[in-house]
N, C-alpha and C positions, 0 to 999 in steps of 0.2 A: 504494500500500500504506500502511496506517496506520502509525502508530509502533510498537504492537506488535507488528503481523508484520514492519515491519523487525529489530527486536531482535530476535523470534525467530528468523531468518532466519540474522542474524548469530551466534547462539549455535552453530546446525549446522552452519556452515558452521566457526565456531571450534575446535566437537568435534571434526566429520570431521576438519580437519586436523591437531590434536593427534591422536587418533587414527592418521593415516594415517603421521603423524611418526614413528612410533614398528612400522614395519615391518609396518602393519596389522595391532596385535594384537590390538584388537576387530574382528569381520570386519563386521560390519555398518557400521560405516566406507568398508567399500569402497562402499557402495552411495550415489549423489550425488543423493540425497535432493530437496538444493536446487535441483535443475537439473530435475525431474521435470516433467512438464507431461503434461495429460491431455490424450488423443485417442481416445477411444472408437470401438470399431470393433463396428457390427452384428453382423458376420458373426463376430465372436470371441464366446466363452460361458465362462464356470469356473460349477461348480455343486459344494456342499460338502453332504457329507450325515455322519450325520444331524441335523438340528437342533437337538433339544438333547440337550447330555450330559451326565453324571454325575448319570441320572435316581437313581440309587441311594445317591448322595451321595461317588459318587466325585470326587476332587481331580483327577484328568486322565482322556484321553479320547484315542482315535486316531479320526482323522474323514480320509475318502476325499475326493480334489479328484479331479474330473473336469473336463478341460477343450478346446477347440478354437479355432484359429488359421487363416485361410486361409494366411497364409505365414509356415509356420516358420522359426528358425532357431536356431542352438547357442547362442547368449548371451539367450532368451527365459527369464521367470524369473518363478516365483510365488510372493509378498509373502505371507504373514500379518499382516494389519493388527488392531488391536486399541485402542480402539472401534471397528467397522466403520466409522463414517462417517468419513474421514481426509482427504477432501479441501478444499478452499479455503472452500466453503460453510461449514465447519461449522469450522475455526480461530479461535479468539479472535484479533479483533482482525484477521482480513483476510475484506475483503468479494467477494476471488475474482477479481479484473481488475487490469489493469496491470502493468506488472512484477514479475519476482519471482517465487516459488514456488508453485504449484498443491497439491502435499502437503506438509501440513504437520506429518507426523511419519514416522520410520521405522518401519520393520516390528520386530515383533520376531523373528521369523528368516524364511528364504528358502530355497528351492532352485530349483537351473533345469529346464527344462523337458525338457530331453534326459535327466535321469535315468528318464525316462517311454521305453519300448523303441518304437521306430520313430516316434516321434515325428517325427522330420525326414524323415519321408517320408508319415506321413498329416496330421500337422499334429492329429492327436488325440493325448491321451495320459491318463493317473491318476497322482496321487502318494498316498503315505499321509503326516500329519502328525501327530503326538504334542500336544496341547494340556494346556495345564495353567491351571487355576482362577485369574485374573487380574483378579476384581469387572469387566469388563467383555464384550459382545458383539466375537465374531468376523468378518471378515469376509477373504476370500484375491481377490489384484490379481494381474491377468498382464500383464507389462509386457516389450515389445521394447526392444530400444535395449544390452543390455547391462546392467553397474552403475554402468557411465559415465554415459550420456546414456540413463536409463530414460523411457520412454515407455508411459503408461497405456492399453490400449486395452479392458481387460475386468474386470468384478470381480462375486465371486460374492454369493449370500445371506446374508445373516447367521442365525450359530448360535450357541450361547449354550448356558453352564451353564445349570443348574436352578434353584441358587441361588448366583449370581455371588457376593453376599456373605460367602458362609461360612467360617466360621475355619480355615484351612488350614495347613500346613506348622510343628509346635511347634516350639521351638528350643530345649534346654536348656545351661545352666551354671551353675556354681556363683555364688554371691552373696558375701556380702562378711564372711560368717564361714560357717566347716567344715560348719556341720549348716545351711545354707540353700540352698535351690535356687531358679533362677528358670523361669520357661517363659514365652519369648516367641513372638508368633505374628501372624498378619497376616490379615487379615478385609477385607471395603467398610464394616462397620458404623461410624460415628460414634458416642461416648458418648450423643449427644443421639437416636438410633436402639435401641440396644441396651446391656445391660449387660454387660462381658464381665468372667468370670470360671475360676477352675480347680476343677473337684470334684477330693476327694483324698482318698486314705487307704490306708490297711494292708489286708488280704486281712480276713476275716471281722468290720469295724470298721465302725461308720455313718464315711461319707465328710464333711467340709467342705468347705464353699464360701471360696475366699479370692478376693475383688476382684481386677481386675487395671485398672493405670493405661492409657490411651491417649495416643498420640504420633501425629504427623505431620510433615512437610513439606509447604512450597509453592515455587509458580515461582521468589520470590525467592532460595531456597538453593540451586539446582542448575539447570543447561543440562540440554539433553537433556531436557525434559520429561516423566513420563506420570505421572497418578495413580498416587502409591502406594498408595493404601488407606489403614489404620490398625494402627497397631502394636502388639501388646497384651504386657504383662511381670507376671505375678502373681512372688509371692515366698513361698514355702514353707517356713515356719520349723520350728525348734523339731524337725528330724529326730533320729530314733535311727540312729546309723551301723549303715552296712551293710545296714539292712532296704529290703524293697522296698514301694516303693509305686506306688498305679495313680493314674492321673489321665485327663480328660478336661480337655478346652478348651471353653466354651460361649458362647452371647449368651443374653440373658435380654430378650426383647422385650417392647414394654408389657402387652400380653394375658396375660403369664405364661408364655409357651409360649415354648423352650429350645432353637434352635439349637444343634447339638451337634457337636462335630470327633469326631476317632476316637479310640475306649479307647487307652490306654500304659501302660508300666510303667519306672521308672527305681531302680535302686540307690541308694540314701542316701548321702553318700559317708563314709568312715574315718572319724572323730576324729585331728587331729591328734597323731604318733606311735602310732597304732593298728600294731599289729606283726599285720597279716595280706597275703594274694596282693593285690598292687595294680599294676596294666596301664596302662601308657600309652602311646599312639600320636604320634605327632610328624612332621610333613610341613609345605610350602609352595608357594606355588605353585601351585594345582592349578586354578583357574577350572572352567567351564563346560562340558557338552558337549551334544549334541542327540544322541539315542538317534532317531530319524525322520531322519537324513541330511541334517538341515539344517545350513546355517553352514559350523562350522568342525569337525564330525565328521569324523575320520578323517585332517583334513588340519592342522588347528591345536593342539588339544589330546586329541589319541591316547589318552592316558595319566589323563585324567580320569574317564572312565568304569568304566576298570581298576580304578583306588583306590577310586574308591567302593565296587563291586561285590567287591572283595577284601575291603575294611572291613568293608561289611556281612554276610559268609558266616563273619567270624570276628567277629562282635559280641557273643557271648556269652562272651569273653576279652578282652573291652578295658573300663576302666573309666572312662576320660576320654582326650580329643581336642584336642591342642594344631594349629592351622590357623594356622601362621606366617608370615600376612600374602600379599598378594596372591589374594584371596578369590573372585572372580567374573572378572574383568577386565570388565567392566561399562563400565568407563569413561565412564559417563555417560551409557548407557543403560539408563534405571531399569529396564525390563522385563525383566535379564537377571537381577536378583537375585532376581526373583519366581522363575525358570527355576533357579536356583542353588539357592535353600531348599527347591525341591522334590526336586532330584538327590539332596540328601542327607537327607534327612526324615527314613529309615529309622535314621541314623547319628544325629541330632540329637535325636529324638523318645526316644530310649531312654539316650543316655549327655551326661556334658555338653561340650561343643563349643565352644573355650576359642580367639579369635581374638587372634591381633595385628595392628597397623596395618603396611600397607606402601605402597611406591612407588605402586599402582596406588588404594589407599582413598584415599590425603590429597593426593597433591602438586599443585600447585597455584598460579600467578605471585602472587605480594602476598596469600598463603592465610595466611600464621604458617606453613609446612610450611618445616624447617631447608635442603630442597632448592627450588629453584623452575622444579622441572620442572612437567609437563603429565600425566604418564601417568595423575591419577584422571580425567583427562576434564571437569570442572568438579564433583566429586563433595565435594571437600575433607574427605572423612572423614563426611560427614552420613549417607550410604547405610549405612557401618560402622556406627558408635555408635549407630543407631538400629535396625538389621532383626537387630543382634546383641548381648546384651548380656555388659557385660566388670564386673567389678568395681573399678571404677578411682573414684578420688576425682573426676576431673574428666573427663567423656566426650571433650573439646575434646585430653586429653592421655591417652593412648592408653597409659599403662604403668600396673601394676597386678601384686600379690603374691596366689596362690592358693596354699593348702594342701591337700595331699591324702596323709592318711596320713603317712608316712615319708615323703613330699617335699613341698620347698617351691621353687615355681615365681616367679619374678623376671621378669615380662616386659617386656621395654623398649619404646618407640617410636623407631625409627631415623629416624619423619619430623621427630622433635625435635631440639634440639641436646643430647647427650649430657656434653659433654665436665665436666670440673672445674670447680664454681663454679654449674652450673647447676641449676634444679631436678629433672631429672629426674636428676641425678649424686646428688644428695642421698638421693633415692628407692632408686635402684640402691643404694646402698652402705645407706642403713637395712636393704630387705631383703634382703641377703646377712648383715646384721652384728645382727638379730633374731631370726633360727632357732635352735633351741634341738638342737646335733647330734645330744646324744644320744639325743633324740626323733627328731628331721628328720634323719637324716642323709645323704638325697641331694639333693644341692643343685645346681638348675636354673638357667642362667640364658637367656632366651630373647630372639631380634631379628631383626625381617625381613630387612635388608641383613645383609652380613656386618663383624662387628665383630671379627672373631678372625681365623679364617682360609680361602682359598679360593683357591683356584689356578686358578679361572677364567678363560680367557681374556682377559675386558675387564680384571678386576685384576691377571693376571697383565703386561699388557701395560704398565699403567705403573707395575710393578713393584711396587706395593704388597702385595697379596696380600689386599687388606682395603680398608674403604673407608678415605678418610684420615683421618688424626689419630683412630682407632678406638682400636686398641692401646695406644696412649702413655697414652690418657684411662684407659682400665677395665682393662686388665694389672695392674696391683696391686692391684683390686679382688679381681678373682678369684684372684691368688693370697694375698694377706691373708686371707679367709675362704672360703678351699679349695674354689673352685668344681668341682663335678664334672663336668660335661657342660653343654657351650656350644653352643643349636642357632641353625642362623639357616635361610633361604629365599634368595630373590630370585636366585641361581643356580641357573639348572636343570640341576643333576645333582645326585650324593651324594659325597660325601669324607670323613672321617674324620683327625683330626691324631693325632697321639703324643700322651702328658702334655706339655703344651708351654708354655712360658714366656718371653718375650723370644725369641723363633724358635726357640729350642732344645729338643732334643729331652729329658726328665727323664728317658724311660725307654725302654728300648732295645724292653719286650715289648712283643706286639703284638696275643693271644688272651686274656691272661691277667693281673690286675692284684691284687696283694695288697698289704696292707702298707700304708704310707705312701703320700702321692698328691704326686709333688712340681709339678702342675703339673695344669694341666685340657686334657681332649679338647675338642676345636672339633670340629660335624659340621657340614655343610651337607646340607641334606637337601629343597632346593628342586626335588625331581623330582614332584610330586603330579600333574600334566597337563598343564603347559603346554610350551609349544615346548624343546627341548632345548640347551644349555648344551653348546658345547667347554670343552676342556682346555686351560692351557699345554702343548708339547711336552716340555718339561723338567719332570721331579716334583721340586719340593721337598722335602727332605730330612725337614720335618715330617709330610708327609701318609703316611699308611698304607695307605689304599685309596679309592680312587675310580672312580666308574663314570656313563658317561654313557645314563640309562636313567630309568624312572619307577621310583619307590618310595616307604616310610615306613618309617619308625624305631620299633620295639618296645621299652619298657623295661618288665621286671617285675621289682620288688619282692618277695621271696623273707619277708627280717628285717631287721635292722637291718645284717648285715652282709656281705648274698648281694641282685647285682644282677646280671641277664642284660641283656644288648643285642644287638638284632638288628637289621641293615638284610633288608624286603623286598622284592624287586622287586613291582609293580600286576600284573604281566602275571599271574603264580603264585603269589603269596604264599609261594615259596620262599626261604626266608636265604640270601644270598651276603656276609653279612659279619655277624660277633659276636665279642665277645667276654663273660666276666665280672669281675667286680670284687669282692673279699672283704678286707672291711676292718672293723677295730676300732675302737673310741670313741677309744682311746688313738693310733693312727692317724690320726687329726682331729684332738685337739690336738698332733701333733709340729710341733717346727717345721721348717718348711724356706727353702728360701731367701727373703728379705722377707714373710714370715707372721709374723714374732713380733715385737715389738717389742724394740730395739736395748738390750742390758745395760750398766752402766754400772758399772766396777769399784770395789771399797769401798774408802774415804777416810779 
């Protein structure tokens, strides 16, 4: 094997087992890639119809496998490969002999063969697959052996979008003042191919064209290899709040002729202190799921599918989307974030979708991540800051302040060092101590890990209730400039704390909050879809309610001085837990305990 199919070699093999490290929470992990070896068998056949899809300019497609085996058996299993040609022949850098690996990339999802009815008695069977627009040709593998020691004996035709390159999946959020939006989106097109751009405008108005930049990666920033395409981010100035505008996404090829995504529409967002209805959604945690029964549907992330499809039946009440960290679980296989931007499209494409960095985008051994774990899979945040954009001074550092209306949103990076003295301590306490209340007066502060509180099992276990040295560093933060509600992710359940300060409880209600705020609510609200979260058996005294179950957080904005909050369960979009909040200006500046500074008596 040459050199660079031993590197490559050693990257999958370093994936799978961070990956596997970590309770196999990517499932495609399971599957031991490295070990694969081809053995083709005549008398086996997979045949995938029909050829090509999304003649209409559709972004996905379900395509029938039909396939046969002379001897079945329960751990046989068919691959979706994607470029179809996946084996040794055609890897960079290995010429297909000697030791070492015969395929050289994973699939991007799988199911086995038995989910096909008597399969293990005719050794024929059909699956249906869900495909979604990925800039390359398809191709499905049927492989004995299990996901242990997979063994190649069959693979079908290749089929293929219409136009593999087409601008797919827009992503919207806010940019880096009130009345600007961006829309990012991902294409096969190179600048040096096509121009991409956004038409845009008002209902009965000639539309403009604004340019949009292109981005990529290559092999050297990420394991797990596949084409990503190109990344495209226009920027949409100069909005009137609150109005709607329509957009499209396009390429503009040499000929003149205009590759085009699908019509949208998005709301403008407030002006800063705008005193009108303002809705916002809050969850983390929710990765991936496969709607065709592959992966990890129904067995790994249950609850990803729910949320979305609950989000999107009430999308015409929500007005921005905070996604608190742990975003795809991808971990390193590019191909999942393609599958990601499409699950939510419908969410994305119409309101703005506002991420933060967690455990599973950055961490990374000698990355700069404050932790030196493994769970992004060799991703170190490149997959985030690029397929999503954040309004942040530095993409490399992952916290950043939005405005919207009556709230201002503070979001941290937990994979940084937080504490006092550093730069992102600086950040946090500028914007918490920049809002202007009696304009802004709900004040956000947001982080993937939990930096307040959570009664978690693993935190509860060594006692801290939080990660360490979290509290000590930003408890006075928030309660100097009267933070209202502190959400985080990274534990999958929801909890809710008391006004709480130094552990203790400020305020005995529990529905109902008026008056003076002597301390801020902590939620954890890391239920969005992935695997679920225990409880300590004993409740701490600050927590209110907690439930081990999928859901998101609803906050609406009423005036300056009426706020509802709702936890939903994904399953029904039912409320099992709210309360509201009715407070004055004069409310905000009272003092309470360490929020005012220390009087000094006259001399």
């Amino acid at each position: 094997m040459r050199p660079e199919g031993a590197a490559r070699l050693a990257c999958l093999l370093l994936l799978a087992a961070a990956a596997a490290g970590h309770g196999g929470v990517q499932p495609l992990s399971r599957i031991a890639i490295h070990r694969a070896r081809v053995a083709l068998d005549a008398s086996a056949a997979v045949r995938a119809s029909p050829d090509l899809l999304g003649t209409k300019g559709e972004g996905t497609a379900w395509v029938n496998v039909d396939f046969v085996i002379p001897h079945p058996s329960d751990d046989d299993w068919i691959g979706v490969f994607s470029p179809s040609n996946f084996n040794a022949s055609t890897c960079p850098g290995s010429h297909g002999s000697g030791p070492g690996p015969v395929i050289c990339s994973a699939p991007i999802k799988y199911q086995f063969t038995n989910y096909s009815s008597d399969y293990g008695k005719s050794g024929k069977g059909a699956l249906k697959f869900q495909l979604i627009n990925q800039r390359q040709d398809f191709s499905f593998a049927l492989f004995t052996g299990g996901l242990s020691n997979p063994k190649l004996i069959a693979v079908s035709n290749a089929i293929a979008f219409a136009n593999p390159k087409a601008p797919v999946y827009p992503r919207l959020a806010q940019g880096k003042s009130w009345n600007e939006m961006t829309v990012t989106w991902t294409s096969g097109y190179d600048i040096n191919e096509a121009y991409p751009f956004v038409e845009w405008g008002i209902k009965w108005s000639p539309p403009v064209r604004t340019a949009a930049g292109t981005v990529t990666f290559d092999r050297d920033s990420i394991c797990g290899w596949r084409d990503p395409g190109f990344i495209h981010t226009a920027f949409l100035t100069d909005l009137w709040p609150n109005k709607e505008y329509y957009y499209k996404i396009g390429h503009m090829l040499p000929d003149g002729s205009v590759v085009w995504g699908k019509l949208s529409s998005f709301k403008a967002p407030p002006y800063p202190g705008q005193k009108s209805l303002q809705r916002v959604v809050i969850f983390g945690d929710m990765g991936k799921a496969e709607r065709d029964g592959s992966n990890e549907y129904a067995n790994y992330q249950p609850g990803s599918l729910n949320t979305t499809d609950t989000l999107i039946k009430d999308l015409d009440n929500i007005d921005i989307v905070f996604h608190v960290g742990d975003i795809t679980y991808a971990n390193g296989y590019i191909s999942q974030w393609d599958q990601f931007t499409q699950q939510v499209e419908e969410i994305t494409s119409r309101v703005p979708y506002m991420i933060a960095s967690g455990n599973h985008e950055r961490d990374w051994p000698n990355s700069g991540s404050y932790f030196n774990g493994t769970d992004s899979g060799g991703e170190c945040g490149v997959l985030a800051e690029t397929m999503y954009y954040t309004p942040t001074e530095n993409r490399a550092n992952y916290w950043y302040s939005t405005d919207y209306g009556m709230f201002r949103f503070c979001v941290a990076d937990s994979e940084h060092d937080w504490r006092e003295g550093t730069e992102q301590y600086k950040f946090i306490e500028n914007c918490l101590a920049t809002v202007d209340r009696k304009k802004q007066p709900w004040l956000i502060f947001i982080a993937h890990r939990v930096l307040g509180y959570s009664s978690g099992f693993f935190y509860g276990r060594d006692g801290s209730f939080a990660e360490p040295m979290s509290r000590q560093s930003l408890q006075k933060l928030w309660q100097k400039y009267r933070v209202d509600l502190a959400f985080y992710g990274h534990v999958h359940n929801y909890e809710r704390t008391c006004p709480v300060y130094e552990e203790q409880c400020m305020s005995s209600e529990k529905s109902h909050y008026s008056g003076t705020m002597n301390g801020t609510i902590h939620v954890v609200v890391g239920g969005g879809g992935s695997h679920l979260s225990n409880f300590t058996i004993q409740v701490p005294a600050w927590s209110v309610y907690r439930e081990m179950d999928y859901g998101f957080v609803k906050l609406t904005a009423f005036n300056y001085s009426s706020l509802l909050y709702e936890y939903k369960r994904s399953s029904d979009g039912k409320v099992y837990d709210s309360f509201t909040m009715h407070r004055e200006y004069r409310d905000v500046l009272a003092c309470v305990k360490d929020s005012c500074p220390p009087t000094l008596k006259a001399t």
